[in-house]
Each structure stands twice: as structure tokens, then as C-alpha cells.
N, C-alpha and C positions, 0 to 999 in steps of 0.2 A: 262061523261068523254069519249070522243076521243080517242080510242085506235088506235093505228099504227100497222098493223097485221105484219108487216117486223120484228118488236118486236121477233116474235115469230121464224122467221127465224133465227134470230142472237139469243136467248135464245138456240136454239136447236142447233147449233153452238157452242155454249160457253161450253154448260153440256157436247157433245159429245169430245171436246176438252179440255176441263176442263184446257183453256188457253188464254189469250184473243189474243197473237197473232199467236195460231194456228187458233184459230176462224178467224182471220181476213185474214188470210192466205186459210182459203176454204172456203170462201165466199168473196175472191177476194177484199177486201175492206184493209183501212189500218189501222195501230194499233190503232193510235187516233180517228177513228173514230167506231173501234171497241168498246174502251174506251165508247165514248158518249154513246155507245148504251146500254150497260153495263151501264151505271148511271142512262139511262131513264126505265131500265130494274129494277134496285131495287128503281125508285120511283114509277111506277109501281103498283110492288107486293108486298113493302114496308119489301122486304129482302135483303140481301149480296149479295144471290148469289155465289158465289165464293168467297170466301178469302185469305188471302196469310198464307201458312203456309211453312217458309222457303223460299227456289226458286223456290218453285210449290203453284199452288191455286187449294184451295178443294171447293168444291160443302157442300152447307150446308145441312142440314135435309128437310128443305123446299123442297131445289135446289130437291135434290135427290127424294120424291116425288114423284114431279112432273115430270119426266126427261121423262117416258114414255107415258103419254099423252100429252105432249109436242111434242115427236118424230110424236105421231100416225096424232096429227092435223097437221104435218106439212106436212107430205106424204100424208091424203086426202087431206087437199088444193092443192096441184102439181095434185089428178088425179082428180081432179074438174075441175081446171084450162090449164090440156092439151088436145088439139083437138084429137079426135080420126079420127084416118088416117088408112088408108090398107098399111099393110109396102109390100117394094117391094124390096124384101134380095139386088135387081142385080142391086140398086141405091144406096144402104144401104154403108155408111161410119162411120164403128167406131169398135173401141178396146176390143175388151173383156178378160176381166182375168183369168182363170181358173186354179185354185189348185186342185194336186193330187199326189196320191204316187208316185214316178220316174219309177215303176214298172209300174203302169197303163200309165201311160204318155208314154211310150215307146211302148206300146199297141194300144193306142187311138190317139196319133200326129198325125201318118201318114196319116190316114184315115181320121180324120178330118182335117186336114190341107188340102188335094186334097181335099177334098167333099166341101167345104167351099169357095176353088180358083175358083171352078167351076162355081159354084149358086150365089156369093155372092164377088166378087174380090177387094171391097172395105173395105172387112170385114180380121181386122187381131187380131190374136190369139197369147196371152199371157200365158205362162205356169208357176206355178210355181209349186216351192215342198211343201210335208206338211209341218205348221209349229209345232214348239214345244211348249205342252203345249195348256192351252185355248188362243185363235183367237178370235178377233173381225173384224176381217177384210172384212168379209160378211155386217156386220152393218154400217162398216166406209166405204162403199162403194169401199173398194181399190181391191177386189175380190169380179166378178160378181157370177162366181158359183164353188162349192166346190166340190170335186167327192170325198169319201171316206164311210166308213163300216156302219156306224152309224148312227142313226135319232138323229136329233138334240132335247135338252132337252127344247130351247128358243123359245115360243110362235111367238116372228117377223120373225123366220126363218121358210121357207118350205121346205118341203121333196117330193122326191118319190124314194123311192126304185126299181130301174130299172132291175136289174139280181142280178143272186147268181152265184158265180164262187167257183169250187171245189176246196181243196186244193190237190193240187199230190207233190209226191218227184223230185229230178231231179239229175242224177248224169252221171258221164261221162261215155263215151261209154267204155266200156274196165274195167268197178270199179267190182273186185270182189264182190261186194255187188249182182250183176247181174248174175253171176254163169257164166258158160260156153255156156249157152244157147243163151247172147248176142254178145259172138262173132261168132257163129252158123246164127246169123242174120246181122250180120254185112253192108251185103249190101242190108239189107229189107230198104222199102222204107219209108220214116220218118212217114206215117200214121200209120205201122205197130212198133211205138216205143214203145208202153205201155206195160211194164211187171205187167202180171199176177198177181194179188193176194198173189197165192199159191209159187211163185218163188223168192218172196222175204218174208226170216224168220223174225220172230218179233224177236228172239235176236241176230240176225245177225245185224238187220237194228239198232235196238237202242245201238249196240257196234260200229257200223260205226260212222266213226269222222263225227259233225254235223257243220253247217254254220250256227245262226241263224242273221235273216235280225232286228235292231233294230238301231233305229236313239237316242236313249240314250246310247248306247252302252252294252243292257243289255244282258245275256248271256242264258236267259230261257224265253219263251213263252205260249201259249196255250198250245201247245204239250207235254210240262213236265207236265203239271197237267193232261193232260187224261193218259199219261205212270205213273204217281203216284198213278192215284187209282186202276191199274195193277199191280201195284205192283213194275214197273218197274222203270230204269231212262237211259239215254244217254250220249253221249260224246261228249260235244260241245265246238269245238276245236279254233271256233273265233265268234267275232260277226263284223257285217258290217252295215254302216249305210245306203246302199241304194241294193236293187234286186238286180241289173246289175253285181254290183261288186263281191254279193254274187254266181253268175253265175259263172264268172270268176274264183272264188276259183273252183267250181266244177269241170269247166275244167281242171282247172292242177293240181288235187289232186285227192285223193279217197273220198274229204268229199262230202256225200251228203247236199240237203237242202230243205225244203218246202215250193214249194211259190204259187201260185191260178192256177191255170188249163191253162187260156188263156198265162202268163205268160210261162209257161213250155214246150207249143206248140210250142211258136214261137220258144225257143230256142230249142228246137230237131229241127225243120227245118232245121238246120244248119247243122245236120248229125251227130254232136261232143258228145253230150249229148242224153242220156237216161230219159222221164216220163215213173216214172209209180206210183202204186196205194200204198202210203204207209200200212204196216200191222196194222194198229188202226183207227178208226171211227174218223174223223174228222171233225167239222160242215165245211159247205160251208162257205164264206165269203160273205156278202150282199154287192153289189155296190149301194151307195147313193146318189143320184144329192140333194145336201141342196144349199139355194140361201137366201137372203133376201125377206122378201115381199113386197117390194115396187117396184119388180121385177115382180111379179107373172101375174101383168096385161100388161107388156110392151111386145109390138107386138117381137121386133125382142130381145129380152131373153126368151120370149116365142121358137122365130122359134129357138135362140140355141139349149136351151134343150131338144128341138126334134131332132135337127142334132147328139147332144152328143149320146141322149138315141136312135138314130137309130144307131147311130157307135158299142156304147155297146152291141147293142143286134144282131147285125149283120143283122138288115133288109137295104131295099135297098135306096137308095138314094135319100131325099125328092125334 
């Protein structure tokens, strides 16, 4: 029997779309002859395949199986079948998407956005925020690389963990939380912003009104559980669902709020705002580049996440 290996492109198509004319829709073809492929596909492997249940089609026991070795032959035949070249970033034309918290993106844009018009002016950059809940969006190719805390739990996805960013407090110049001592410093130079240790009380700081940062809108964090086995608890007086905003509270109130180290810095730059070292031991946060791996051998997703992972770690410019 004559098998038609394209088969196997519109199969891996179908199960990731679990639609025939989404399938027909990313693999640029159109519904009927999606259709055809689809009928050559369960004479075939003498299954369904897909079936209709309601106004959606489900993948059968079979279908589902097979879904992952389906995927895997369909990404080696691509690096079988693509010529290996020397990429040259300062020729290079194309899109890349990149997900991350709004916190980190406002950290990392700038820098890579200039590092990237430099080397590469063909090359443009996509940002998005994180989404909610579990993502397949690494897999469906619609997000090339994903920056966020986590290794990922799925075998097709890679990882490297690139830094650890401390967590520090942040609150306004002038917040009684700071004592007398910061307006004493008032016109210290913003390297000189970090209070002490010893200068901020532990039940000073957990009676101060809190901000915390949650995109579910939830009101408690890490932080209550290491003040709970303290003994302790806090007063958390909003929640917000992105950094920035949670900044803005701090500015025109006394609420403080805890957000990663690089984050804290920029905003004391500004002059307006106070880091410094909250009173309880708090893990650092790990930065994660996760991608798919059908990514892991292409030349210029390669040179990205060197561009990313040299932005993150602050070395110098590839």
C-alpha cells in the first residue's frame, strides 16, 4: 500500500485543531479538501478520527493515542527535510512572539527592542501578557517563547532557567512605614534607596495596608503563608491585576507592596518611591525562557534566546 506522507501533515493538523476547518485553515488549504483528506485519513488507519459531537468534533481513543507520535514524525520530517544555513540576524525578516508578566515586559522591552533594531532591523517583536490558566500556545505555534517562574511539566516543551530575581518591598517616599530616617535621605541618590533590614519592623510592615499583584483578582499570596507559620498576618487593602498599577497604588498612598528586585529598582529611579528589604525571608523568584522544541534547533530562536537571556542577565550585547 502507497501511503501519501502529506497524510500525516493534515492528521497532525486535524488532532491539533480538533476541527476540520481550523485544520484547513493552518495548513492554508480549503474545507472540502480538508474534508478529502480527512476520509483518506480513516481509510487509512480504518478509524473516525474525529467525530461530531454536537457543533464540535472529538478525537477518538485511537485519534488521541496517537496524537503525540503523530506530532513528533511530523517536526523530524521538517528538520530532515530543512537545509541547514548560517543565519545572518542583519538579513533575517520575521515576527517573533513573546509572553511574559507586564512586570517583566516593562523591564525587558526596552532593551531588547534597541538590541534587536541594532543587529537585526528586520526582526520585529511581539509582546504579550500572561495568559490565564493552562496555555497551549507554545505548541500551537502562536507563541514562540514564554518568559515566566516555572519549568514546564510537558516533555515537547524546553527550558532554561536564566536568573533568580529577589523579592523586595516598594513604597513611597515619605510612607511612615520608612521612619524619619527617609526623609533624612530624601535627596540621597536613588542607588542609596534600600532601607535597612533593621529599619523596617516586622509588625509595623505586616500592619501596613498591602497591594497585592494577582491577575485572578485574589487577595493573598506566598507571603501570607511564610507570615502564617509566624505566627503572623497582614492587611491587604486591594488586589490589582498587573505590577505597574500595583506601583501606582504605592505612589499615592501609604500601601506598600512586593514585587522582584529588578522591578523595584526601576521604579525608585524615579525618586518617588522607596525599595527596600521586607522583615521575612522570602524565596527569590526564578526567570524561565520555556519554548517548544521544534524550536530548540532553529538558528534564529536559537540567536533570540540569547538576545533575551543576555537582556535578563544584564551581559553585553551579542
Amino acid at each position: 500500500m502507497q501511503l501519501d506522507l502529506n497524510l500525516l501533515t493534515a492528521l497532525d493538523a486535524l488532532l491539533e485543531e480538533q476541527s476540520v476547518t481550523g485544520a484547513a485553515d493552518r495548513l492554508h488549504l480549503s474545507a472540502p479538501a480538508m474534508s478529502r483528506a480527512l476520509g483518506r485519513i480513516r481509510q487509512a488507519t480504518g478509524d473516525e478520527i474525529l467525530v461530531r459531537a454536537g457543533r464540535v468534533m472529538r478525537p477518538t481513543p485511537r485519534a488521541l493515542a496517537m496524537h503525540a507520535e503523530v506530532r513528533s514524525l511530523v517536526l523530524r520530517s521538517r528538520e530532515v527535510l530543512t537545509p541547514e544555513t548560517t543565519l545572518d540576524v542583519g538579513t533575517l525578516h520575521r515576527t517573533f512572539t513573546i509572553r511574559a508578566h507586564d512586570a517583566l515586559v516593562s523591564v525587558l522591552a526596552p532593551q531588547l527592542v534597541e538590541r534587536t533594531r541594532l543587529v537585526a532591523p528586520g526582526v520585529a517583536l511581539r509582546f504579550l501578557g500572561e495568559a490565564n490558566g493552562d496555555d497551549t500556545d507554545l505548541r500551537r505555534g502562536l507563541v514562540d517563547l514564554e518568559i515566566g517562574s516555572a519549568a514546564p511539566a510537558v516533555a515537547e516543551i524546553d527550558h532554561d532557567q536564566v536568573a533568580t530575581d529577589p523579592l523586595v518591598g516598594l513604597a513611597r517616599r515619605g510612607n511612615p512605614l520608612l521612619g524619619d530616617g527617609d526623609d533624612a535621605d530624601a535627596d540621597a541618590d536613588a542607588d542609596e534607596d534600600a532601607v535597612d533590614l533593621a529599619t523596617v519592623d516586622l509588625a509595623a510592615w505586616a500592619a501596613a495596608p498591602h497591594v497585592v499583584v494577582s491577575r485572578r483578582g485574589r487577595f493573598g499570596d506566598r507571603i501570607d503563608e511564610v507570615l502564617a507559620a509566624a505566627g503572623r498576618s497582614r492587611s491587604v487593602i486591594a488586589s490589582v491585576a498587573s505590577t505597574s498599577a500595583a506601583i501606582e497604588v504605592v505612589r499615592a498612598t501609604d500601601a506598600v507592596v512586593v514585587v522582584p528586585g529588578s522591578i523595584a529598582s526601576r521604579a525608585a529611579a524615579a525618586g518617588d518611591t522607596v525599595a527596600f528589604t521586607p522583615p521575612v525571608e522570602l524565596p527569590a523568584v526564578s526567570v524561565v525562557l520555556t519554548w517548544h522544541r521544534r524550536s530548540t534547533s532553529d538558528p534564529a530562536h536559537e540567536w533570540l534566546r540569547g538576545l533575551v537571556r543576555q537582556s535578563l542577565t544584564g551581559q553585553g550585547a551579542p
